[in-house]
TORKOL-4160 file (C-alpha; in steps of 0.2 Angstrom, whole numbers, padded with zeros to 4 digits, m for minus):
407
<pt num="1" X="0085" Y="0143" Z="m0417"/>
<pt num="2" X="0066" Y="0146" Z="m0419"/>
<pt num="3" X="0056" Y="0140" Z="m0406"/>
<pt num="4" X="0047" Y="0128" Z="m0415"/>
<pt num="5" X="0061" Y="0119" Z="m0421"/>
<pt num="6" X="0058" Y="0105" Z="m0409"/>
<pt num="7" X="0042" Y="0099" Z="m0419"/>
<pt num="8" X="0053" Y="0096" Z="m0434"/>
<pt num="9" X="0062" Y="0083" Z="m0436"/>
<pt num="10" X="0079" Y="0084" Z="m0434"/>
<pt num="11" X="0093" Y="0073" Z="m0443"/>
<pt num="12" X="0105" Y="0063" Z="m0432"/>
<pt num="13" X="0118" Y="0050" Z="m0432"/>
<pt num="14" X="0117" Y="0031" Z="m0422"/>
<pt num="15" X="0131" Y="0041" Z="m0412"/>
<pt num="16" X="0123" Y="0058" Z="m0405"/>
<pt num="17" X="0117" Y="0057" Z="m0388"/>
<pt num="18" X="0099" Y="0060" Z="m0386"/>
<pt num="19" X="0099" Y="0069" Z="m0371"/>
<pt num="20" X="0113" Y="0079" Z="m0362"/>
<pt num="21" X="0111" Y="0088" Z="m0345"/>
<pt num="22" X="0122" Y="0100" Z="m0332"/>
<pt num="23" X="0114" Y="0100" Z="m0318"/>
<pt num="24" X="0119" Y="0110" Z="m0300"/>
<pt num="25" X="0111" Y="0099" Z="m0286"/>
<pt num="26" X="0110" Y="0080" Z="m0284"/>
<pt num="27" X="0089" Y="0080" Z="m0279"/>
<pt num="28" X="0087" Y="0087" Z="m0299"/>
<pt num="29" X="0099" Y="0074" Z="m0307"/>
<pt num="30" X="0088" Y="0061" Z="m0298"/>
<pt num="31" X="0072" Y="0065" Z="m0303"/>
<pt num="32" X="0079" Y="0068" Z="m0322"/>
<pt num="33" X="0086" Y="0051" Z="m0320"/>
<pt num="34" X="0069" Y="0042" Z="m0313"/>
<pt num="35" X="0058" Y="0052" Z="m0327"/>
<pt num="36" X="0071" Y="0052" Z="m0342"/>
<pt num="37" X="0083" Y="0037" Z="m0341"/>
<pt num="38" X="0070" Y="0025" Z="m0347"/>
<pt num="39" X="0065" Y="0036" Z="m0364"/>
<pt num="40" X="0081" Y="0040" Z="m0371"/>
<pt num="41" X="0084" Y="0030" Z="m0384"/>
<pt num="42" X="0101" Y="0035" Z="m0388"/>
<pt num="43" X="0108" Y="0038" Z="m0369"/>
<pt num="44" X="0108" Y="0053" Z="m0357"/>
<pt num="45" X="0125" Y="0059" Z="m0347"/>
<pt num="46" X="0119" Y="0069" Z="m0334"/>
<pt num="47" X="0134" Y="0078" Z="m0326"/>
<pt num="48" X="0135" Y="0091" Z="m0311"/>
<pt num="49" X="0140" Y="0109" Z="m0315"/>
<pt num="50" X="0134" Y="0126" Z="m0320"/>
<pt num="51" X="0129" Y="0136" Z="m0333"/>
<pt num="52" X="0143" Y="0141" Z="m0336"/>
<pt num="53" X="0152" Y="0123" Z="m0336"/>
<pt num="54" X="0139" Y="0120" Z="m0350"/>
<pt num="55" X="0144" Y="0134" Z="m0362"/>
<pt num="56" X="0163" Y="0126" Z="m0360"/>
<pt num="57" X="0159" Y="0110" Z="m0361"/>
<pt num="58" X="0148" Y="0113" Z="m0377"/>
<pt num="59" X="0164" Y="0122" Z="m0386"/>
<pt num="60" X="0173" Y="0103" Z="m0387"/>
<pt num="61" X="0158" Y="0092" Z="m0387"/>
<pt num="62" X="0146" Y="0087" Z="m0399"/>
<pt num="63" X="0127" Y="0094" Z="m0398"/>
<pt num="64" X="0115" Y="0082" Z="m0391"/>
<pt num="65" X="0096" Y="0081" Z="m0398"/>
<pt num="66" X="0092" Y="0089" Z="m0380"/>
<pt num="67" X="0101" Y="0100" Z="m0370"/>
<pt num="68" X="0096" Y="0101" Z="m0350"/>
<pt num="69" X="0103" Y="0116" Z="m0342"/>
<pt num="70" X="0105" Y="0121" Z="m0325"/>
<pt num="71" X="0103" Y="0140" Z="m0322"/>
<pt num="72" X="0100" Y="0141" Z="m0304"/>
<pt num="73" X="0113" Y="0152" Z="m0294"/>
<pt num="74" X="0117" Y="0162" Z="m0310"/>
<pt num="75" X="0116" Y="0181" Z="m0307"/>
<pt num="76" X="0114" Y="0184" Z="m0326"/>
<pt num="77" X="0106" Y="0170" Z="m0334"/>
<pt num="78" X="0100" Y="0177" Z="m0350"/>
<pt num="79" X="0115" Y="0183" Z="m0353"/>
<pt num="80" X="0123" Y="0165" Z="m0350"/>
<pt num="81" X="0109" Y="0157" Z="m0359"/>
<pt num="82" X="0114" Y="0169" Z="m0374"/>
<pt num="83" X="0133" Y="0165" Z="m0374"/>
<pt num="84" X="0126" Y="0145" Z="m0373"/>
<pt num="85" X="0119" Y="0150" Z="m0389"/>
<pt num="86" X="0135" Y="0152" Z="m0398"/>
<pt num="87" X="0144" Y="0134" Z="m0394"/>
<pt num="88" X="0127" Y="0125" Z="m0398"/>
<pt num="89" X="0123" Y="0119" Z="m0416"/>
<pt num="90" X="0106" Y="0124" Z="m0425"/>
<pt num="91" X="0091" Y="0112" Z="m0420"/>
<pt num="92" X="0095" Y="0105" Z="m0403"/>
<pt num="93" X="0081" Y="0106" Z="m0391"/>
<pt num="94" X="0087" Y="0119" Z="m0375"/>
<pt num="95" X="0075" Y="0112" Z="m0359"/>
<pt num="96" X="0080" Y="0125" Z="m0343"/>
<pt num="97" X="0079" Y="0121" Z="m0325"/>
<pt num="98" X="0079" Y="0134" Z="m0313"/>
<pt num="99" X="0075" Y="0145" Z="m0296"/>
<pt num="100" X="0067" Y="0160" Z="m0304"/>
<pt num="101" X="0049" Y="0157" Z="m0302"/>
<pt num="102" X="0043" Y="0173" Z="m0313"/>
<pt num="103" X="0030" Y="0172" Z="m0328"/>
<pt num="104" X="0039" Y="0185" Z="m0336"/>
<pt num="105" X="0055" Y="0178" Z="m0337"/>
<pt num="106" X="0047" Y="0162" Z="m0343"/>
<pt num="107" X="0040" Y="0170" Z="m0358"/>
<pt num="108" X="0057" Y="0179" Z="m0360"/>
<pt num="109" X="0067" Y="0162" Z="m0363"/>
<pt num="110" X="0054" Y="0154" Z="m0371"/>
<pt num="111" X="0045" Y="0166" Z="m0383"/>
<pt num="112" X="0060" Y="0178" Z="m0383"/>
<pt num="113" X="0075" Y="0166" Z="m0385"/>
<pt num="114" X="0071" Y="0151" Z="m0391"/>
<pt num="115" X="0071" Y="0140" Z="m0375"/>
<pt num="116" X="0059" Y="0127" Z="m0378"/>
<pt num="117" X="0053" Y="0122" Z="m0360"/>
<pt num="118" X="0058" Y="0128" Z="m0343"/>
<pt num="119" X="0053" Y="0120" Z="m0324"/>
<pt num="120" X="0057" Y="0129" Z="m0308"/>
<pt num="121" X="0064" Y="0120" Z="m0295"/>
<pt num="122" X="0061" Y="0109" Z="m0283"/>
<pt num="123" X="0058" Y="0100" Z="m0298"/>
<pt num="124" X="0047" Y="0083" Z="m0298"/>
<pt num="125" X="0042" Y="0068" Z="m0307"/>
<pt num="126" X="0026" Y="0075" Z="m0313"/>
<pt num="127" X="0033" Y="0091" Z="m0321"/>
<pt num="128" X="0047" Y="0080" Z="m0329"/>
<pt num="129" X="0036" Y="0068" Z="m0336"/>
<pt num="130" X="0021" Y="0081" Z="m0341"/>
<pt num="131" X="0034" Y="0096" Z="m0350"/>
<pt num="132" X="0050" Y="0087" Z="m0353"/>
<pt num="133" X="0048" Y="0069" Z="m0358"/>
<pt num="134" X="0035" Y="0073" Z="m0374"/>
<pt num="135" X="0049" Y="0085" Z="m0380"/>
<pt num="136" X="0062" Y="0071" Z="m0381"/>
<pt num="137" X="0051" Y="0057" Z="m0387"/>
<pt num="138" X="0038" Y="0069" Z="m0399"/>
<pt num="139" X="0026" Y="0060" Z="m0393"/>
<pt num="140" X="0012" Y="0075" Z="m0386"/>
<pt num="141" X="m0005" Y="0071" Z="m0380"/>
<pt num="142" X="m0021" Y="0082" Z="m0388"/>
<pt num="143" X="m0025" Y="0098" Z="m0383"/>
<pt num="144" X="m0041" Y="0092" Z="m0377"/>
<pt num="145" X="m0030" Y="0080" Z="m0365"/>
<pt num="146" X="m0019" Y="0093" Z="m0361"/>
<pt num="147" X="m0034" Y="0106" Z="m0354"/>
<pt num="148" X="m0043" Y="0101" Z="m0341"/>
<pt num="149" X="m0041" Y="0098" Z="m0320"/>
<pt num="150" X="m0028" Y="0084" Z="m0317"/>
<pt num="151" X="m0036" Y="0065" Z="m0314"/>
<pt num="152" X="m0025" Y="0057" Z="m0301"/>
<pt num="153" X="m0031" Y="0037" Z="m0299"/>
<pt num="154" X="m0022" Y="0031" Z="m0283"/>
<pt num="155" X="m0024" Y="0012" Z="m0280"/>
<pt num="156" X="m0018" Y="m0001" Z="m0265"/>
<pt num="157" X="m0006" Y="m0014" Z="m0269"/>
<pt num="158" X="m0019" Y="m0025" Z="m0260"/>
<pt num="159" X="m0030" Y="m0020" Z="m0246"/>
<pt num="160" X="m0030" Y="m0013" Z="m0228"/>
<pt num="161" X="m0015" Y="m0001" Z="m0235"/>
<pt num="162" X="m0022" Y="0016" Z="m0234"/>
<pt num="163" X="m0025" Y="0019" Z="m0249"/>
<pt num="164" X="m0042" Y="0025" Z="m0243"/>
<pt num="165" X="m0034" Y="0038" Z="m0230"/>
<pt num="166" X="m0019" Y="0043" Z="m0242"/>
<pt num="167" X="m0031" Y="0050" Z="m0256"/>
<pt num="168" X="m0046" Y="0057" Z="m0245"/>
<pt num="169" X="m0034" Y="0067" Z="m0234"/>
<pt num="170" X="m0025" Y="0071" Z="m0252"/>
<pt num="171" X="m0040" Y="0076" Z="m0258"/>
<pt num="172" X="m0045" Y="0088" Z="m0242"/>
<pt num="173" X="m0026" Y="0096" Z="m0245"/>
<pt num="174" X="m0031" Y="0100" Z="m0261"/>
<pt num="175" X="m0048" Y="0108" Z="m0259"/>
<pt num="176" X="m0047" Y="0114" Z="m0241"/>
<pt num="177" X="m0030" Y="0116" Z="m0238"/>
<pt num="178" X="m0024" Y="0125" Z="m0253"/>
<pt num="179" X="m0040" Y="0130" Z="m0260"/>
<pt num="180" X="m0043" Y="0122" Z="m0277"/>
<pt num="181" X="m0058" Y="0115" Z="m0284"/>
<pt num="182" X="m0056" Y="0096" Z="m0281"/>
<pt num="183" X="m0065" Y="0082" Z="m0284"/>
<pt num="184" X="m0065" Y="0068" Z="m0272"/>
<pt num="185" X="m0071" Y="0051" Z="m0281"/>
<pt num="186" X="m0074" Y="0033" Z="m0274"/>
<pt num="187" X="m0074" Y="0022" Z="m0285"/>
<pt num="188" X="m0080" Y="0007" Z="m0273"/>
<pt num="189" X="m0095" Y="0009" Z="m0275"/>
<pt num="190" X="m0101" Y="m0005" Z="m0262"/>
<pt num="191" X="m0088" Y="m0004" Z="m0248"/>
<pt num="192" X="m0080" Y="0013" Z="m0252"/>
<pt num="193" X="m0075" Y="0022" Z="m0234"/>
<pt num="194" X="m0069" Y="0038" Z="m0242"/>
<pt num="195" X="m0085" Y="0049" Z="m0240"/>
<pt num="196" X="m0087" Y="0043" Z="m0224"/>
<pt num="197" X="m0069" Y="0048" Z="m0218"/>
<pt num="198" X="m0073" Y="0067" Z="m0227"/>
<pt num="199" X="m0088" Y="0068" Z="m0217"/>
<pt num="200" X="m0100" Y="0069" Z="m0235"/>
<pt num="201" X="m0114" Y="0063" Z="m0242"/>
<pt num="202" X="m0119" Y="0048" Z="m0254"/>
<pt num="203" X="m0130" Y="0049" Z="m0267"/>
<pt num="204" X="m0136" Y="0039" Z="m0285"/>
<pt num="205" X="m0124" Y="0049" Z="m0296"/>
<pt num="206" X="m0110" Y="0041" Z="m0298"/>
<pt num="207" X="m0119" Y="0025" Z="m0299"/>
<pt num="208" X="m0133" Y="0034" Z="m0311"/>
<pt num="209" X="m0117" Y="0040" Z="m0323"/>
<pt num="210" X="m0107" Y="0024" Z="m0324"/>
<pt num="211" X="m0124" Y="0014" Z="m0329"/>
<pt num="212" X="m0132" Y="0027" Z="m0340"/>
<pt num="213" X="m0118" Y="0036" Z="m0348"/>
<pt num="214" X="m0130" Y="0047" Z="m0357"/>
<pt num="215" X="m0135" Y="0057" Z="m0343"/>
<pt num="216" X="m0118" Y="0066" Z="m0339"/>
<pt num="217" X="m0122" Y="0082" Z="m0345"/>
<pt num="218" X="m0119" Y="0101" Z="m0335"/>
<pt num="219" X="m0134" Y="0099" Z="m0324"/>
<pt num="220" X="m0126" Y="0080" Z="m0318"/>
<pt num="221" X="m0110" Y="0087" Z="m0314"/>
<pt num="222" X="m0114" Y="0102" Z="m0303"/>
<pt num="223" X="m0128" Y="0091" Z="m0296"/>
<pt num="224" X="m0121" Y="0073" Z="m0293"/>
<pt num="225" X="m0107" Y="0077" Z="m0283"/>
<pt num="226" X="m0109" Y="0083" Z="m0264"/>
<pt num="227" X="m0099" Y="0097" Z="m0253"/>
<pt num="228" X="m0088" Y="0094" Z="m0240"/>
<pt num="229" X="m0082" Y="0114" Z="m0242"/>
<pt num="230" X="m0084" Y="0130" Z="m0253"/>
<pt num="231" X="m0070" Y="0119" Z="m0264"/>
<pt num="232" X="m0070" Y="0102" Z="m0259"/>
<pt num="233" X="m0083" Y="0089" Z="m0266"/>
<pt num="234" X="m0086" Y="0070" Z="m0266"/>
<pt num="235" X="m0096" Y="0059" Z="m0278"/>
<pt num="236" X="m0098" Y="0042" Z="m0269"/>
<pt num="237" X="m0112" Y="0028" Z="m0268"/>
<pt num="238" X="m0117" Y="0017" Z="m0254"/>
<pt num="239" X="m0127" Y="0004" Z="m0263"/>
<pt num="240" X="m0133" Y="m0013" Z="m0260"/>
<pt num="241" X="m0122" Y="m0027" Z="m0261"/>
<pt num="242" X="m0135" Y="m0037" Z="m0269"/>
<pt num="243" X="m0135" Y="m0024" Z="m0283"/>
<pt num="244" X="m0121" Y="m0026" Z="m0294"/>
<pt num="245" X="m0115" Y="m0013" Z="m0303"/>
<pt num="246" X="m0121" Y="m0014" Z="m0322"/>
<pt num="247" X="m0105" Y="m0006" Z="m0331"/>
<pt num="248" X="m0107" Y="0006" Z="m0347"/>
<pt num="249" X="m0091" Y="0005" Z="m0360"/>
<pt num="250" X="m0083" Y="0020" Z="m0359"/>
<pt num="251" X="m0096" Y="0027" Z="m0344"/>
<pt num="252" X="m0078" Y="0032" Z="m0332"/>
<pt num="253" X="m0069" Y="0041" Z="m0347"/>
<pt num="254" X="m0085" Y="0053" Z="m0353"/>
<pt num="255" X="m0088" Y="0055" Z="m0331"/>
<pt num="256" X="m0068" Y="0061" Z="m0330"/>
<pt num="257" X="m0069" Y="0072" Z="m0344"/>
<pt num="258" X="m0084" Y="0080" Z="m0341"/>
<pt num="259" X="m0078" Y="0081" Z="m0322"/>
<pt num="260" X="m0061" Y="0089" Z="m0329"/>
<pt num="261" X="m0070" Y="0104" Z="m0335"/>
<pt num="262" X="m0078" Y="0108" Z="m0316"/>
<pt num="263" X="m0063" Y="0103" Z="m0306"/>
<pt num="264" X="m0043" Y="0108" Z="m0306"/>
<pt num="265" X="m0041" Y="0092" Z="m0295"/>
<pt num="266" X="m0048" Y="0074" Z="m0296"/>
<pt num="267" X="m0043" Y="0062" Z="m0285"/>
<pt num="268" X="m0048" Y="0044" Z="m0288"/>
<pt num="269" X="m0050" Y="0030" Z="m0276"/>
<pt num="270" X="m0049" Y="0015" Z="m0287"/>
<pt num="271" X="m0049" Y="m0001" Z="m0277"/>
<pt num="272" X="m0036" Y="m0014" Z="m0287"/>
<pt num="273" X="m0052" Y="m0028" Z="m0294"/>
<pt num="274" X="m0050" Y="m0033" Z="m0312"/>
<pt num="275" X="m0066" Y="m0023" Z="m0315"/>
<pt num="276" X="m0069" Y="m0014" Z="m0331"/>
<pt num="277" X="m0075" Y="0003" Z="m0323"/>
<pt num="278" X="m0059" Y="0002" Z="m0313"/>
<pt num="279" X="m0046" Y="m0003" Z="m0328"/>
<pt num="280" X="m0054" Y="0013" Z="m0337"/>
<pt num="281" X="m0051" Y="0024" Z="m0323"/>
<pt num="282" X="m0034" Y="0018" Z="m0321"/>
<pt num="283" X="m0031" Y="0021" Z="m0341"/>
<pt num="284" X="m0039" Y="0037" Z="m0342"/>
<pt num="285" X="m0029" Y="0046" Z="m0326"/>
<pt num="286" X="m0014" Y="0057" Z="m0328"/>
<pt num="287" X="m0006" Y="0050" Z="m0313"/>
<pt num="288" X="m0004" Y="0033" Z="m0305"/>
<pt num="289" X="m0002" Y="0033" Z="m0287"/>
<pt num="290" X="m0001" Y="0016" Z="m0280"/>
<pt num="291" X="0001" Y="0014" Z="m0260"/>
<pt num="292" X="0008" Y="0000" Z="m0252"/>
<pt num="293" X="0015" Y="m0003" Z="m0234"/>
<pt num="294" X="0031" Y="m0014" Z="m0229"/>
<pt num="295" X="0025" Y="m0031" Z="m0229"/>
<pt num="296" X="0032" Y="m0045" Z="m0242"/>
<pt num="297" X="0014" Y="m0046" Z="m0249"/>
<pt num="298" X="0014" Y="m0027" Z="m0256"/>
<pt num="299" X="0030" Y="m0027" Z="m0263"/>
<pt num="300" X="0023" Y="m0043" Z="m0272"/>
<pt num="301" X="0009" Y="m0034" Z="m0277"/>
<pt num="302" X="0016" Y="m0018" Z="m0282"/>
<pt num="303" X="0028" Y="m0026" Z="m0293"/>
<pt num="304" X="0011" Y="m0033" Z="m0304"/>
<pt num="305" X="0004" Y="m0015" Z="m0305"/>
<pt num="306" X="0020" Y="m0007" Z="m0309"/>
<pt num="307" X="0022" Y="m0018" Z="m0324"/>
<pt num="308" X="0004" Y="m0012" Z="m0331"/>
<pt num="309" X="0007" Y="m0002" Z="m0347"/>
<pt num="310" X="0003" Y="0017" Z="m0344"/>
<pt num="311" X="m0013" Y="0024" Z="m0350"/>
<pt num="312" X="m0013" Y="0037" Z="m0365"/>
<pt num="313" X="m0013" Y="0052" Z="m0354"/>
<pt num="314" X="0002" Y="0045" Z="m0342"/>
<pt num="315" X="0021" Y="0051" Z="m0348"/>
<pt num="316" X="0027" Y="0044" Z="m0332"/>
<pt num="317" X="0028" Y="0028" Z="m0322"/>
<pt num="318" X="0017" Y="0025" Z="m0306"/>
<pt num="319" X="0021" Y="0036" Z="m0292"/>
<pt num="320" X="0023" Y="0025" Z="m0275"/>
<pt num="321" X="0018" Y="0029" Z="m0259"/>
<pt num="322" X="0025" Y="0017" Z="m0243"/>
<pt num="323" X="0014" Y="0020" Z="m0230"/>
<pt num="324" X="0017" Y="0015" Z="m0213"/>
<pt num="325" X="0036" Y="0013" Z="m0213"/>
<pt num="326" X="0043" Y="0007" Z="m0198"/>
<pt num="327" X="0027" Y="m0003" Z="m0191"/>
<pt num="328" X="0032" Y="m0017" Z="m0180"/>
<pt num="329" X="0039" Y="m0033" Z="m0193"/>
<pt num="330" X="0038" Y="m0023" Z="m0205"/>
<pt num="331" X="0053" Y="m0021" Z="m0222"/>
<pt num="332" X="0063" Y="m0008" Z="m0223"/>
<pt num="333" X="0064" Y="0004" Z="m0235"/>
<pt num="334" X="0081" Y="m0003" Z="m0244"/>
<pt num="335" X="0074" Y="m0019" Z="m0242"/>
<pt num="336" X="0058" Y="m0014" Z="m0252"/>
<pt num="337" X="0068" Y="m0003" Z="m0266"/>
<pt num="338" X="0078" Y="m0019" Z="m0268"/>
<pt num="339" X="0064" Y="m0029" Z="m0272"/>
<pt num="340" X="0056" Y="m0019" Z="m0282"/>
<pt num="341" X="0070" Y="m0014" Z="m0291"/>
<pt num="342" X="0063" Y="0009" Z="m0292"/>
<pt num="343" X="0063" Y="0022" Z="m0279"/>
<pt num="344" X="0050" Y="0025" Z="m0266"/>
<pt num="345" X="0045" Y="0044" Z="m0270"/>
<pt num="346" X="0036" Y="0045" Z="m0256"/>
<pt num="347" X="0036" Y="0039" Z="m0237"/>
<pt num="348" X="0026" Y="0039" Z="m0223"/>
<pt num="349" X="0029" Y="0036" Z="m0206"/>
<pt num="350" X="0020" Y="0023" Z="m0195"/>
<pt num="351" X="0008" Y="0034" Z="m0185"/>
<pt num="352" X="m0005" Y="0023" Z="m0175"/>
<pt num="353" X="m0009" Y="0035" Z="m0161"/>
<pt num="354" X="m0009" Y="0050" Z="m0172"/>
<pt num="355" X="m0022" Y="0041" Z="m0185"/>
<pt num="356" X="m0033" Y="0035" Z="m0170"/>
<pt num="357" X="m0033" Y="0051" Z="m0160"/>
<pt num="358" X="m0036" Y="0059" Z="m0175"/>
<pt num="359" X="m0050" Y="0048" Z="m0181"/>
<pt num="360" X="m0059" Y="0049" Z="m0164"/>
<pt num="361" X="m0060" Y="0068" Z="m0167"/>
<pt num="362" X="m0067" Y="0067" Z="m0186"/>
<pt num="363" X="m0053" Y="0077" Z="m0194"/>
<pt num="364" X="m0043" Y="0075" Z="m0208"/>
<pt num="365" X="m0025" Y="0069" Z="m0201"/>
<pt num="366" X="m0017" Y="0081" Z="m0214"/>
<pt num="367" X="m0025" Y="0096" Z="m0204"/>
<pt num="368" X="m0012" Y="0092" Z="m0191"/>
<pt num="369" X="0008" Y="0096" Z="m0191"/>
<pt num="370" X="0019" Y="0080" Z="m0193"/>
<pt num="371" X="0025" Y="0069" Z="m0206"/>
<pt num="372" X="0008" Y="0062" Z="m0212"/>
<pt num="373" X="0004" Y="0079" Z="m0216"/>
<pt num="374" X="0022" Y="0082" Z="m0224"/>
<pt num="375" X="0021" Y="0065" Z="m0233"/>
<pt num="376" X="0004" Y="0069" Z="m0240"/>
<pt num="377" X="0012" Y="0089" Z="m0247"/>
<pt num="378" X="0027" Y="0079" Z="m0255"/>
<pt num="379" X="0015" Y="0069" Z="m0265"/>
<pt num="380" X="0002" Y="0083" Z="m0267"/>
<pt num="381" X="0019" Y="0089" Z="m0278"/>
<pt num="382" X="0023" Y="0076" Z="m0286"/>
<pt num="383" X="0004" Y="0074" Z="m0296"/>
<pt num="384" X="0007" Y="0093" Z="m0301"/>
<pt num="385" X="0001" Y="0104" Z="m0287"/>
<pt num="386" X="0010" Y="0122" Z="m0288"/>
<pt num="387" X="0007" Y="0133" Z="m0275"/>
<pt num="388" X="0000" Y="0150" Z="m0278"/>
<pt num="389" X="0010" Y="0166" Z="m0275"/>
<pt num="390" X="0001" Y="0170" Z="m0261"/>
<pt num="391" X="0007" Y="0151" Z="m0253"/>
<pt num="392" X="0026" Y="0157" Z="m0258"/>
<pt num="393" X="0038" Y="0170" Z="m0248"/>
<pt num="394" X="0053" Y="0169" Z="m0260"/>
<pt num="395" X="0052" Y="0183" Z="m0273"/>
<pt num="396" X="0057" Y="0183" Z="m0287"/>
<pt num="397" X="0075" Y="0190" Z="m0294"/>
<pt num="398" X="0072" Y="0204" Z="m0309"/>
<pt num="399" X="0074" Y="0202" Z="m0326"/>
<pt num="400" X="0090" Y="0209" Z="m0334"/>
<pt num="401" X="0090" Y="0220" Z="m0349"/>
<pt num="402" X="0096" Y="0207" Z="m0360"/>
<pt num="403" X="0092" Y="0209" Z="m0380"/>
<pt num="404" X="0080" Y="0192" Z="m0389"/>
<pt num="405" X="0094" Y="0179" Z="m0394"/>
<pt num="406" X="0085" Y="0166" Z="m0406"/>
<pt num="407" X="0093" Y="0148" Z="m0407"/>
């Protein structure tokens, strides 16, 4: 099959499955379930099995339009993706998950043998909905979306949350942590507490560029924003609150882009007011993060965000964050999935002493072991955070010598 095949359209029947996976490990089958059930217009049947439970089961059954395959575990895999290749029919789209984390054998499948996509594991939402989903529903976003830093809008179901803590401490992962250019924005202009908790400085800029668009330029954006570390930076205001804010159309997307360019990382603390600057920052963001804790009122409140329609750069649905699980009266998590009716991807813990303590000191709580720390590394994840080789101890298994197969 040529490798460009999946941009063509391909002639089907009412009856053929659009998407059909073999996959090794129940965690995987969920987060293909969560970030592919929704889009598949003529079903998906994900079943558990091998490799080599594919290329039998693909001898009797008929070709899907997508083809998920599971190669973990597999001490030859090009070898099995090339008998796979005999049993399928000509057009299907072949996506690979696997546990070889190796540029070169990427390129091999992919440039080599006609595979169209492949994700290492531990597979997440985000690399799902980013690499998988636009191949199944064709639907791609520009190359000038595509390039670019990451903009990661996380908003409270309502406040007094954490939302503010959740993406500041994200942020300081990000940028001091792991050692990525990141951006830290506060979008409250007038009662925003997120510079403040990162020990930075305010200044006009981000006020300046959401009133006078026209500004924004190279100069603005390694000027405006203020360090917190070599990699770390915030843009926040402290103005007034006699001075309102006198909003630009289209003033947060020409920030973001031009922000983009500077930044791997920009993480956006948009408090939920039906604002114009804050519906524009919630459009134009690759990831939602909405943070709510385990009272009746959040899940009320989530459930309205949820049902916002996503923004043109967002192939997924609203990552959630339940903060302080466990507080004293508080819902459990069964009782919240219930309600709202999806998953909680990510959980954290009820921690009063450790956030005071840690507050009184003026450091970032994720600088310290624990579950806050964990919980904010399984979300740092899930908006598309891949650590370096150098943050990695598993090598990686060798190539075989395998001759090109082209499906």
């Amino acid at each position: 099959m040529n490798q460009d095949s999946y941009l063509k359209p391909t002639v089907t029947g009412s009856s053929r499955m659009t998407v059909l996976a073999f996959i090794t490990d129940a965690q995987t089958e969920q987060v293909l379930r969560d970030g592919l059930g929704d889009i598949a217009a003529n079903g998906m049947d994900l079943r558990r099995g091998t490799v080599r439970s594919a290329i039998q089961a693909m001898a009797k059954l008929q070709t899907p339009e997508v083809l998920i395959i599971d190669i973990s575990g597999d001490d030859q895999p090009l070898n099995a993706l090339g008998e796979l290749s005999d049993v399928v029919e000509p057009g299907v789209r072949v996506l690979v998950v696997g546990d070889i984390d190796d540029v070169n054998f990427y390129r091999h499948i992919t440039r080599g043998m006609g595979v169209v996509e492949y994700i290492c594991k531990p597979v997440t939402r985000e690399a799902v909905g980013r690499h998988f989903a636009p191949l199944i529903t064709r639907k791609t976003v520009g190359a000038d979306v595509a390039r670019g830093g990451r903009v990661i809008a996380i908003t409270g179901a309502r406040g007094g949350v954490g939302t503010t803590t959740v993406a500041g401490n994200l942020a300081w992962y990000l940028g001091v942590g792991s050692n990525r250019h990141t951006l830290f924005l506060e979008a409250d202009l007038h009662m925003g507490s997120g510079a403040l908790l990162l020990g930075a400085k305010t200044g006009p800029g981000l006020r300046m560029a959401l009133e006078m668009p026209d500004r924004i330029d190279p100069v603005f954006v390694e000027r405006a924003a203020q360090p917190v570390s070599e990699r770390l930076f915030v843009l926040a205001s402290e103005e007034k609150l006699s001075d309102p804010l006198i909003y630009a159309k289209g003033a947060a997307l020409r920030l973001v882009d031009a922000m983009r360019v500077r930044y791997n990382f920009m993480v956006v603390d948009v408090p939920f007011l039906p604002m114009p600057v804050n519906r524009d920052l919630l459009e134009f963001c690759h990831q939602r993060v909405i943070v709510m804790d385990p009272s009746l009122a959040s899940v009320r409140d989530t459930l309205r965000i949820i049902s916002l329609p996503n923004g043109p750069w967002q192939t997924q649905s609203p990552t959630i964050v339940l903060n302080r699980l466990g507080r004293p009266g508080g819902l459990t998590r069964k009782q919240i999935e219930d309600a709202l009716k999806v998953k909680i991807d990510i959980v954290i813990p009820d921690l009063p002493k450790q956030m005071i303590e840690t507050a009184s000191f003026g450091d970032p709580v994720v600088a310290e072991r624990g579950p806050f720390r964990q919980g904010i590394i399984d979300l740092a994840r899930e908006i598309g955070f891949v650590a370096g080789r150098d943050e990695s101890t598993r090598p990686a298994p060798p190539i075989e010598d395998t001759s090109p197969v082209f499906w």
